[in-house]
C-alpha positions in Angstrom: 22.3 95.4 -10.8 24.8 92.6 -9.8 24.1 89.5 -11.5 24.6 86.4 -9.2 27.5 84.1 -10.4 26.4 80.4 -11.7 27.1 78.5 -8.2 25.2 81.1 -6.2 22.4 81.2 -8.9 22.0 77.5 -8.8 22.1 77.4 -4.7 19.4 80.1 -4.8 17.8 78.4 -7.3 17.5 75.1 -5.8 16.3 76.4 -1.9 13.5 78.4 -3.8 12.2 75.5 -5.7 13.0 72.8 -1.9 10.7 75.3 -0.1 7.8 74.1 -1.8 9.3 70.7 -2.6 11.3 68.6 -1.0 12.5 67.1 -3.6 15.5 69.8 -4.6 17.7 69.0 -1.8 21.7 68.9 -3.6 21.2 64.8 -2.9 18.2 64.4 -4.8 19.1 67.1 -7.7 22.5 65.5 -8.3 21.0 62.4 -8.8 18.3 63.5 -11.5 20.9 65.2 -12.5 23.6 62.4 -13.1 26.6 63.8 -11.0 27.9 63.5 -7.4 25.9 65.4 -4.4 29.5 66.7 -3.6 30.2 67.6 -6.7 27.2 69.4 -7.2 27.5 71.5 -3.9 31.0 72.6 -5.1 29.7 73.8 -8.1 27.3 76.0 -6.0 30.1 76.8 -3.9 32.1 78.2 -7.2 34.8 75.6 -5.9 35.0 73.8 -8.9 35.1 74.8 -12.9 31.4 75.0 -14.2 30.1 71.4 -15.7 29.8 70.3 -18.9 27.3 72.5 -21.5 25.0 68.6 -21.1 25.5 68.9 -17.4 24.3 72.4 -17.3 21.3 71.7 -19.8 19.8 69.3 -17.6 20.5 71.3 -14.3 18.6 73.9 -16.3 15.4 71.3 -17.1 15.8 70.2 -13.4 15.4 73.5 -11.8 13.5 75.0 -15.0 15.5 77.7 -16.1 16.5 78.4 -19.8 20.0 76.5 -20.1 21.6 79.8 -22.1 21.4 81.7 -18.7 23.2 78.8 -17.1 25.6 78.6 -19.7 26.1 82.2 -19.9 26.7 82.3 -16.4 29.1 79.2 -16.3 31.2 81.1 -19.7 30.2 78.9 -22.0 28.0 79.3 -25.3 25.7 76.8 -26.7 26.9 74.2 -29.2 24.6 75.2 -31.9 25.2 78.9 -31.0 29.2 78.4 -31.0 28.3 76.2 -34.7 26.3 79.3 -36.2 29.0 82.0 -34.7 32.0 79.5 -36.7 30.2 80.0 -39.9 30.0 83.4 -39.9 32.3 84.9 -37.7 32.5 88.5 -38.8 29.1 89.0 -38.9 28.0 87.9 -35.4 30.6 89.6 -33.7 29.6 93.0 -35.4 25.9 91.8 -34.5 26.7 91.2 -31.3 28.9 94.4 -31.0 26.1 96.6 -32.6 23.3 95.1 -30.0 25.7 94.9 -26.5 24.3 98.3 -25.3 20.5 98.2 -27.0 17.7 98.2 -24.3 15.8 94.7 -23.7 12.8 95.4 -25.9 14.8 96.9 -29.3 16.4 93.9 -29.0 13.3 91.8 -28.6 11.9 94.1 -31.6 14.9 92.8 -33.7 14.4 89.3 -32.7 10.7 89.4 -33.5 11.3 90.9 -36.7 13.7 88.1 -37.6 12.2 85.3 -36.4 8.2 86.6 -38.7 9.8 88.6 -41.4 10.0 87.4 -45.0 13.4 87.3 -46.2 
């Protein structure tokens, strides 16, 4: 399955949610948003390097999609993600090695068991 880059996931995005509302057209987006109309259809365009990770967060709120797909799209990692990776580097890239090539649900299993275990 080809994953759709971040401009063309945004573009998609945006035309889904301005068939039911009018409101997502790129003018009206960028400015919720905070940036440029322009600028914003060159990011859907892939002519430009992906925004900020606080531009991307609130292009994620404004077209309601979880902002670490966004910023997994654009290359980027979350602030708080790239803060817990920094303190323990060797352990999250072997956790992240050892889960790469796990199915969806053993890796929901092992997030579940994390997140309402007793440690």
């Amino acid at each position: 399955m080809r994953m759709a880059g971040l401009g063309e996931f945004l573009r998609e995005r945006r035309e889904v949610l301005r068939q039911g509302d009018r409101r997502y057209s790129v003018r009206q987006v960028a400015a919720r948003v905070g940036v440029q109309p322009s600028y914003l259809s060159k990011v859907e365009r892939d002519e430009v390097s992906p925004p900020s990770e606080e531009t991307l967060v609130r292009l994620a709120r404004e077209l309601d999609v979880e902002p670490d797909l966004l910023l997994a799209l654009a290359g980027k990692v979350s602030s708080d993600l790239l803060e817990a990776i920094r303190r323990r580097p060797l352990l999250f890239g072997q956790l992240i090695r050892e889960l790469r090539d796990l199915p969806d649900h053993a890796v929901l299993r092992l997030v579940r068991e994390v997140r309402d275990g007793s440690w």
